[in-house]
mmCIF file of the N, C-alpha and C atoms, coordinates in Angstrom:
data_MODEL
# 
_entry.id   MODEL 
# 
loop_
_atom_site.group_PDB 
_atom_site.id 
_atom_site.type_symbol 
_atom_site.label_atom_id 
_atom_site.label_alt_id 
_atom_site.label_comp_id 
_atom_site.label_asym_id 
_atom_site.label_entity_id 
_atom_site.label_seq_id 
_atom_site.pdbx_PDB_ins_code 
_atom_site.Cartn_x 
_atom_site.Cartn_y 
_atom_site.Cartn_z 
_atom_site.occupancy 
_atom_site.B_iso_or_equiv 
_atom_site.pdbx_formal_charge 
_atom_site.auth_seq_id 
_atom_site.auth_comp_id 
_atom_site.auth_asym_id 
_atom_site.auth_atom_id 
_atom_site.pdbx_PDB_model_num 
ATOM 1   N N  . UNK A 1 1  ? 23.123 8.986  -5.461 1.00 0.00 ? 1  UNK A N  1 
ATOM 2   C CA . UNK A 1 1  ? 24.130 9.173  -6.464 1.00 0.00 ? 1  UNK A CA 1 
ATOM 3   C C  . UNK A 1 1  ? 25.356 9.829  -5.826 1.00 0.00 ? 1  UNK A C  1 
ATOM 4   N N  . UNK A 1 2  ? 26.840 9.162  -6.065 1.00 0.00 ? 2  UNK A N  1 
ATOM 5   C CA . UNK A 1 2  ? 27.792 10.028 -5.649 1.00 0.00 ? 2  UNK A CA 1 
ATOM 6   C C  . UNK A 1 2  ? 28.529 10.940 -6.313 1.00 0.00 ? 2  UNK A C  1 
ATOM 7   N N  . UNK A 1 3  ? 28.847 11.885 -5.950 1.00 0.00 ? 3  UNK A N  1 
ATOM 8   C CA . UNK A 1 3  ? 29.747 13.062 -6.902 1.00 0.00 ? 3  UNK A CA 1 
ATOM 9   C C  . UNK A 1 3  ? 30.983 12.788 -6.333 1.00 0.00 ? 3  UNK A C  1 
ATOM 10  N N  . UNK A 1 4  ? 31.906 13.040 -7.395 1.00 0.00 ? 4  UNK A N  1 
ATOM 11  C CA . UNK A 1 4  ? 32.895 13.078 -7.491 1.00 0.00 ? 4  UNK A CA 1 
ATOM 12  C C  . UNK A 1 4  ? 33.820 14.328 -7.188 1.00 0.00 ? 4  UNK A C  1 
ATOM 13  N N  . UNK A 1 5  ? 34.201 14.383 -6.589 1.00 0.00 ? 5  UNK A N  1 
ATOM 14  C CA . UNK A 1 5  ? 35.032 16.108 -6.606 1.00 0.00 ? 5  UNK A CA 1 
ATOM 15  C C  . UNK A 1 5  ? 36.289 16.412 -6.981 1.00 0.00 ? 5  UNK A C  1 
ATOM 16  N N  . UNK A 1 6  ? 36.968 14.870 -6.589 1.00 0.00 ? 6  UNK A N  1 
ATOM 17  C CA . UNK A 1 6  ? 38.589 14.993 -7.398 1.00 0.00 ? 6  UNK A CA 1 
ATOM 18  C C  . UNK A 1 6  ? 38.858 13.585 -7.330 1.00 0.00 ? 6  UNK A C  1 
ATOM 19  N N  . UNK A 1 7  ? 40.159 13.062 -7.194 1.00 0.00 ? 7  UNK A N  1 
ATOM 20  C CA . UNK A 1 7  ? 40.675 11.631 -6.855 1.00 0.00 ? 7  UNK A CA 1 
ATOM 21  C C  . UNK A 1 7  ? 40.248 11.242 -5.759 1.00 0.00 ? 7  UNK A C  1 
ATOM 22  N N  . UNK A 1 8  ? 40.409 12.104 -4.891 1.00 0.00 ? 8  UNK A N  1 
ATOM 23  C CA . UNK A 1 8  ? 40.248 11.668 -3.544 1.00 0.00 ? 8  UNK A CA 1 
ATOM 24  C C  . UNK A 1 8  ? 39.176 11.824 -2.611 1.00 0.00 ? 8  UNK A C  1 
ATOM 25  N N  . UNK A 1 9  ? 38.199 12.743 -2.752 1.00 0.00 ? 9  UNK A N  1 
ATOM 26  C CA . UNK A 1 9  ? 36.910 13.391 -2.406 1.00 0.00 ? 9  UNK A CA 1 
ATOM 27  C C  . UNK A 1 9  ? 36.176 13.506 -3.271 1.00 0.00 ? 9  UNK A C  1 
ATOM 28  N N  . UNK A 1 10 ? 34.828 12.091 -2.987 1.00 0.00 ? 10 UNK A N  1 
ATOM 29  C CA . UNK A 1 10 ? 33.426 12.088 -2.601 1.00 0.00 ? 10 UNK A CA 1 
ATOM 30  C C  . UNK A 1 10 ? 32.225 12.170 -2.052 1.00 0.00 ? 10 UNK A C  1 
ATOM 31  N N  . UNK A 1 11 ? 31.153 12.868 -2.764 1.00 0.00 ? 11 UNK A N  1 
ATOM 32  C CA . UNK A 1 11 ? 30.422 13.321 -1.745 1.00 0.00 ? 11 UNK A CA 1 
ATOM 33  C C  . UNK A 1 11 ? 29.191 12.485 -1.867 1.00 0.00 ? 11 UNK A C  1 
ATOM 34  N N  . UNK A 1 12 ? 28.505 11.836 -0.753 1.00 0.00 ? 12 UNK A N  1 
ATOM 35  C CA . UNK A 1 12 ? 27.636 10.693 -1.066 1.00 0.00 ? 12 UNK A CA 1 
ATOM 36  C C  . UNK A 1 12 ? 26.396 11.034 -0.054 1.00 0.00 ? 12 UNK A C  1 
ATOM 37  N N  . UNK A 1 13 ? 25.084 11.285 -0.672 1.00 0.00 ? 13 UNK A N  1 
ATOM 38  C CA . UNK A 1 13 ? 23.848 11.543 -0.555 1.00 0.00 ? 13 UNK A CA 1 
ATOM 39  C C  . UNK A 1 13 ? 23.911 11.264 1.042  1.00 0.00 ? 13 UNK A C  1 
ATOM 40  N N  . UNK A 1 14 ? 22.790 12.231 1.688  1.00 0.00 ? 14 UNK A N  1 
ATOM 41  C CA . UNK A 1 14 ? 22.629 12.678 2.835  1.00 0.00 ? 14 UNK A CA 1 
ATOM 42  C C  . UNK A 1 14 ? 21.527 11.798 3.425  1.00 0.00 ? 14 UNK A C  1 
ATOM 43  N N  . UNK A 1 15 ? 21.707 11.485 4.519  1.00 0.00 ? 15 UNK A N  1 
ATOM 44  C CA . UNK A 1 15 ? 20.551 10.204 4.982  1.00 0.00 ? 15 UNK A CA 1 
ATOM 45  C C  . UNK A 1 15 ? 19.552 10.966 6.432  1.00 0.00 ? 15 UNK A C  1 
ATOM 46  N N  . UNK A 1 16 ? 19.054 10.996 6.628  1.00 0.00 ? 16 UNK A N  1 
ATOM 47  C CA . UNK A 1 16 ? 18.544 11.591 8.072  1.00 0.00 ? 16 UNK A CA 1 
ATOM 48  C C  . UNK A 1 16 ? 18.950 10.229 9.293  1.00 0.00 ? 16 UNK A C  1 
ATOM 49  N N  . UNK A 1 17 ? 19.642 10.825 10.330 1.00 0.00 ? 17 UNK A N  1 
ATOM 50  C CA . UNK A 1 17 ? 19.980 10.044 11.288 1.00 0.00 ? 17 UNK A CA 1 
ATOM 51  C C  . UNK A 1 17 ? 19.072 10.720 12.589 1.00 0.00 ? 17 UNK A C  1 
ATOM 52  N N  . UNK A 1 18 ? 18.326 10.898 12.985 1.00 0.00 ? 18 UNK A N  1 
ATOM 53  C CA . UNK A 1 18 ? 17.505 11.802 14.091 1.00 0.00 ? 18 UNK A CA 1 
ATOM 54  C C  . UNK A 1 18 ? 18.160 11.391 15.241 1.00 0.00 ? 18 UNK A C  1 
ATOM 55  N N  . UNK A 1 19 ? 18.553 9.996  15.318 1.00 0.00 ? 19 UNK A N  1 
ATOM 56  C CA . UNK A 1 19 ? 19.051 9.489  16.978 1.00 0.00 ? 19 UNK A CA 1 
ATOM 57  C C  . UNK A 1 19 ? 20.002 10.345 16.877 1.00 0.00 ? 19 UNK A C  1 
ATOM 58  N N  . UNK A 1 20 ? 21.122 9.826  16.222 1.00 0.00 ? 20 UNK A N  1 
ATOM 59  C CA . UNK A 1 20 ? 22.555 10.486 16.410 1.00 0.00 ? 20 UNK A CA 1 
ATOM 60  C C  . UNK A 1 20 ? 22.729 11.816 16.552 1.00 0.00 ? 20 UNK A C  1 
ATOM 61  N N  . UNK A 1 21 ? 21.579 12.373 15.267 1.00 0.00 ? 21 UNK A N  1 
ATOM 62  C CA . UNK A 1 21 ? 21.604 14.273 15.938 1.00 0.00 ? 21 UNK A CA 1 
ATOM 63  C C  . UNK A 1 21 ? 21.030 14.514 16.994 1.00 0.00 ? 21 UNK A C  1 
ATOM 64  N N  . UNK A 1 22 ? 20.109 13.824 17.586 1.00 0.00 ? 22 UNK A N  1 
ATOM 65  C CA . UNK A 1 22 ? 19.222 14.466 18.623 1.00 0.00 ? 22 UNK A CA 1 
ATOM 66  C C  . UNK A 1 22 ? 20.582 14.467 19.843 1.00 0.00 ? 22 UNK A C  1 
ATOM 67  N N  . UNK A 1 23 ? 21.100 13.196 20.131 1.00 0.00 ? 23 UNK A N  1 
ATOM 68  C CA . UNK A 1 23 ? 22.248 12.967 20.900 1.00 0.00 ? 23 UNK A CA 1 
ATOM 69  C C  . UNK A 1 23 ? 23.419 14.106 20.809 1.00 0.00 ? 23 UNK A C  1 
ATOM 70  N N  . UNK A 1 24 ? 23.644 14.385 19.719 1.00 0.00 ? 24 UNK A N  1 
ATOM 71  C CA . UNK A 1 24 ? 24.664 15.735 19.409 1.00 0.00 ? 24 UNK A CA 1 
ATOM 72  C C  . UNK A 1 24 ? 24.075 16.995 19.911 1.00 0.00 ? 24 UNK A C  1 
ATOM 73  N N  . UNK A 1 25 ? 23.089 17.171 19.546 1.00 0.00 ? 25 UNK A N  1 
ATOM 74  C CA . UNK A 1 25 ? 22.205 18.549 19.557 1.00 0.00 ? 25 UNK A CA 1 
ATOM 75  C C  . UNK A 1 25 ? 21.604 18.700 21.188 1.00 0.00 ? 25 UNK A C  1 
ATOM 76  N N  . UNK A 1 26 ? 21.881 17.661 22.225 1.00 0.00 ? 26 UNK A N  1 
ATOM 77  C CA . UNK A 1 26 ? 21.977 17.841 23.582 1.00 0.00 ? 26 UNK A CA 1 
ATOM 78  C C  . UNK A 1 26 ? 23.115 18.308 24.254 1.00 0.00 ? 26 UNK A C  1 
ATOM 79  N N  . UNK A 1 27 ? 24.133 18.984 23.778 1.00 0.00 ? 27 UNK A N  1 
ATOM 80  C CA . UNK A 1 27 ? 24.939 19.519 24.140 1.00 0.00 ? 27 UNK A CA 1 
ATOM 81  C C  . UNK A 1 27 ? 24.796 21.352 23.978 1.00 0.00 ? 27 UNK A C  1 
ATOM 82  N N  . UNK A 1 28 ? 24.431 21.836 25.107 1.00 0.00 ? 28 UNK A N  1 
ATOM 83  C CA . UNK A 1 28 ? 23.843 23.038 25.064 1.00 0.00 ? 28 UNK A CA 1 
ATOM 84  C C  . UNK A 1 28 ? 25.263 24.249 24.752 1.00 0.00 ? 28 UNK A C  1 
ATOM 85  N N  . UNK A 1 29 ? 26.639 24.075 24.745 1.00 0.00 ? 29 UNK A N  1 
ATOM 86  C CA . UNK A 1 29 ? 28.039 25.081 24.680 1.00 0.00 ? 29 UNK A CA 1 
ATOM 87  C C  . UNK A 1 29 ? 28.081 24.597 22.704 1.00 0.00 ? 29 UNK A C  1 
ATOM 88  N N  . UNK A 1 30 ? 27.719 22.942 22.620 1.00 0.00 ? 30 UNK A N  1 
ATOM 89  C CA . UNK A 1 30 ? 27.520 23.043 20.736 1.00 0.00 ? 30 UNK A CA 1 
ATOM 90  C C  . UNK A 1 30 ? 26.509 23.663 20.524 1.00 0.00 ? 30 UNK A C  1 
ATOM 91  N N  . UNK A 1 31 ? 24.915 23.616 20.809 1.00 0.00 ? 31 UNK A N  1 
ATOM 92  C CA . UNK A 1 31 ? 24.088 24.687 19.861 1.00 0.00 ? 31 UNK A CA 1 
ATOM 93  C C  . UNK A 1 31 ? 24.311 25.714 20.071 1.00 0.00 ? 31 UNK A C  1 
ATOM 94  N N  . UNK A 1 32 ? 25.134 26.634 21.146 1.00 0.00 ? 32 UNK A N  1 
ATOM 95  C CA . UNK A 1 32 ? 25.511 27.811 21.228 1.00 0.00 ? 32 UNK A CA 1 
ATOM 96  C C  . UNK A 1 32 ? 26.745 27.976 19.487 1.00 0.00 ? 32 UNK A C  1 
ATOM 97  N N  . UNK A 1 33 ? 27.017 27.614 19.695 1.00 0.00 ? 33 UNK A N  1 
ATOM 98  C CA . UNK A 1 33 ? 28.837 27.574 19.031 1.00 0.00 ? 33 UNK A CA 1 
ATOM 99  C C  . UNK A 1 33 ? 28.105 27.066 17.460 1.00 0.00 ? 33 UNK A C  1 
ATOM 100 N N  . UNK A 1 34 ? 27.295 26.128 17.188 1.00 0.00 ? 34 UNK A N  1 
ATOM 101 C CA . UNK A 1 34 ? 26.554 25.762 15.578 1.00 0.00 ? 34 UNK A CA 1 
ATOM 102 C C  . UNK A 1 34 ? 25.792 26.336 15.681 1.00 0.00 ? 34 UNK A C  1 
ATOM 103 N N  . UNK A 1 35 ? 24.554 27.088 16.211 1.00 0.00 ? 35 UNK A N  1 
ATOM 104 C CA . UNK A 1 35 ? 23.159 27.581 15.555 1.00 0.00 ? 35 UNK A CA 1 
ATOM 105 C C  . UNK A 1 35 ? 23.404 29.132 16.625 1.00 0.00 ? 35 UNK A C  1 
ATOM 106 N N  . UNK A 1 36 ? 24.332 29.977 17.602 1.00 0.00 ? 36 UNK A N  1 
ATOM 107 C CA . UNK A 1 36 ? 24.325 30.514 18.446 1.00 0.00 ? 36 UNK A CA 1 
ATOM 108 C C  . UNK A 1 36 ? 22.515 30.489 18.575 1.00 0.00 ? 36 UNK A C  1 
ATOM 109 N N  . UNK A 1 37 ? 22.108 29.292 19.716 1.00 0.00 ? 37 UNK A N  1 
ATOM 110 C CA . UNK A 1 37 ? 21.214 29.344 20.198 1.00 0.00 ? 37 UNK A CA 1 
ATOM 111 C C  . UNK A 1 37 ? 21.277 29.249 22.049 1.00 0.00 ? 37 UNK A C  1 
ATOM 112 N N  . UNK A 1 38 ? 20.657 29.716 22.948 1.00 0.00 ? 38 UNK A N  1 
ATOM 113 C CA . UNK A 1 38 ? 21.036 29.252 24.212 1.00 0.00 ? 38 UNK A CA 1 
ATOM 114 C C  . UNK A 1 38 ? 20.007 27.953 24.457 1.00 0.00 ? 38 UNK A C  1 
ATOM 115 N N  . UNK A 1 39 ? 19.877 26.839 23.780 1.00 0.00 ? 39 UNK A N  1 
ATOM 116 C CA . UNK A 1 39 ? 18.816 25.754 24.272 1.00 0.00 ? 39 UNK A CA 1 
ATOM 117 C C  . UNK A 1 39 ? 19.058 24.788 23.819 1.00 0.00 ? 39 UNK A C  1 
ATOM 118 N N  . UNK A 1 40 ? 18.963 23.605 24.051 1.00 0.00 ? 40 UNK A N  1 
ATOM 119 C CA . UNK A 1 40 ? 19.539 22.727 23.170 1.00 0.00 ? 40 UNK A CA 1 
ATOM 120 C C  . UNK A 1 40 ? 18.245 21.647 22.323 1.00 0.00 ? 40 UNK A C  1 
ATOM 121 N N  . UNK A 1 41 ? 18.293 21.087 20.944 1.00 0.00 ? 41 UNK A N  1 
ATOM 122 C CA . UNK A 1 41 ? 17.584 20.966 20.358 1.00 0.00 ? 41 UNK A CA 1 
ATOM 123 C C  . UNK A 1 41 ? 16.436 19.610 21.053 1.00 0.00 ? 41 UNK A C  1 
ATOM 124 N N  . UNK A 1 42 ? 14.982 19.647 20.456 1.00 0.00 ? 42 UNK A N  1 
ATOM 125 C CA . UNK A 1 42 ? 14.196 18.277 20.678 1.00 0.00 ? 42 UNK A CA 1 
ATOM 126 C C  . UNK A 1 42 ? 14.227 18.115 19.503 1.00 0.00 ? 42 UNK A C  1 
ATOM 127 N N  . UNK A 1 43 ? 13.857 17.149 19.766 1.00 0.00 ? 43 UNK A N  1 
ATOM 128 C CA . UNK A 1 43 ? 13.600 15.618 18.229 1.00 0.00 ? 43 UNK A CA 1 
ATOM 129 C C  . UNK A 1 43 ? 12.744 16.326 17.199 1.00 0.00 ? 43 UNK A C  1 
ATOM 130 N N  . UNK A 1 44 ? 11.258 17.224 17.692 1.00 0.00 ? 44 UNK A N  1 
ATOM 131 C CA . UNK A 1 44 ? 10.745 17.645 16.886 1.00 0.00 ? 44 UNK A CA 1 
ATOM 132 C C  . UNK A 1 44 ? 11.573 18.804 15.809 1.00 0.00 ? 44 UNK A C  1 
ATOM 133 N N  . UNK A 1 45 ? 12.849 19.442 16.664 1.00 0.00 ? 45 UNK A N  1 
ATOM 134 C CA . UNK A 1 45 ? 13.350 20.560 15.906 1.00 0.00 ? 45 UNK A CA 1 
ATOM 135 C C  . UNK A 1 45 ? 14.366 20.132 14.893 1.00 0.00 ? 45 UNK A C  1 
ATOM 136 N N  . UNK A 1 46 ? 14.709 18.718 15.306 1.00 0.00 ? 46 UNK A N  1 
ATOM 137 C CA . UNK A 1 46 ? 15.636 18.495 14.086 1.00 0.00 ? 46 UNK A CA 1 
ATOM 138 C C  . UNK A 1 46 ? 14.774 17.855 12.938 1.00 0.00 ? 46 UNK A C  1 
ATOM 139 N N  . UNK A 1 47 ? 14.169 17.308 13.213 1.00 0.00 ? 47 UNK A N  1 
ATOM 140 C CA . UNK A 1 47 ? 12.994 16.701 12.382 1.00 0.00 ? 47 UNK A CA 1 
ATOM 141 C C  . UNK A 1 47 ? 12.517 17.925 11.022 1.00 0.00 ? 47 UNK A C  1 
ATOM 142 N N  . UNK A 1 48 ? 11.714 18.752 11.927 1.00 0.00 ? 48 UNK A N  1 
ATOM 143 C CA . UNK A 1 48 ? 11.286 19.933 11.037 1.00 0.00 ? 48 UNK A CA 1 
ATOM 144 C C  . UNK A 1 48 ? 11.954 20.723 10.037 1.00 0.00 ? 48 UNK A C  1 
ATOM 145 N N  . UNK A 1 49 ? 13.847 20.614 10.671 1.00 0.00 ? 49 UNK A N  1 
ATOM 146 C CA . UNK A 1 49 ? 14.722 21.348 9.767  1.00 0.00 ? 49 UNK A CA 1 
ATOM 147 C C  . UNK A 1 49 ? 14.586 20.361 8.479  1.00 0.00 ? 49 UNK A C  1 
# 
């Protein structure tokens, strides 16, 4: 279902993409800077969130 927020901004239901995050979440200076973690994520950790 999409919400509406004004004329111009909609917000449309959340899908799980695991490839594309796992690929993002291998960048060890981003999980510092999004989760301040020093490691960068496995498949199982995005999964579980």
């Amino acid at each position: 279902m999409k919400r509406i927020v004004d004329e111009e901004i909609r917000l449309v239901p959340y899908y799980p993409n695991e490839e594309v995050a796992l690929k993002w979440y291998q960048d060890p200076q981003l999980c510092k800077q999004v989760d301040d973690i020093d490691c960068v994520y496995t498949l199982d950790m995005i999964v579980s969130y």
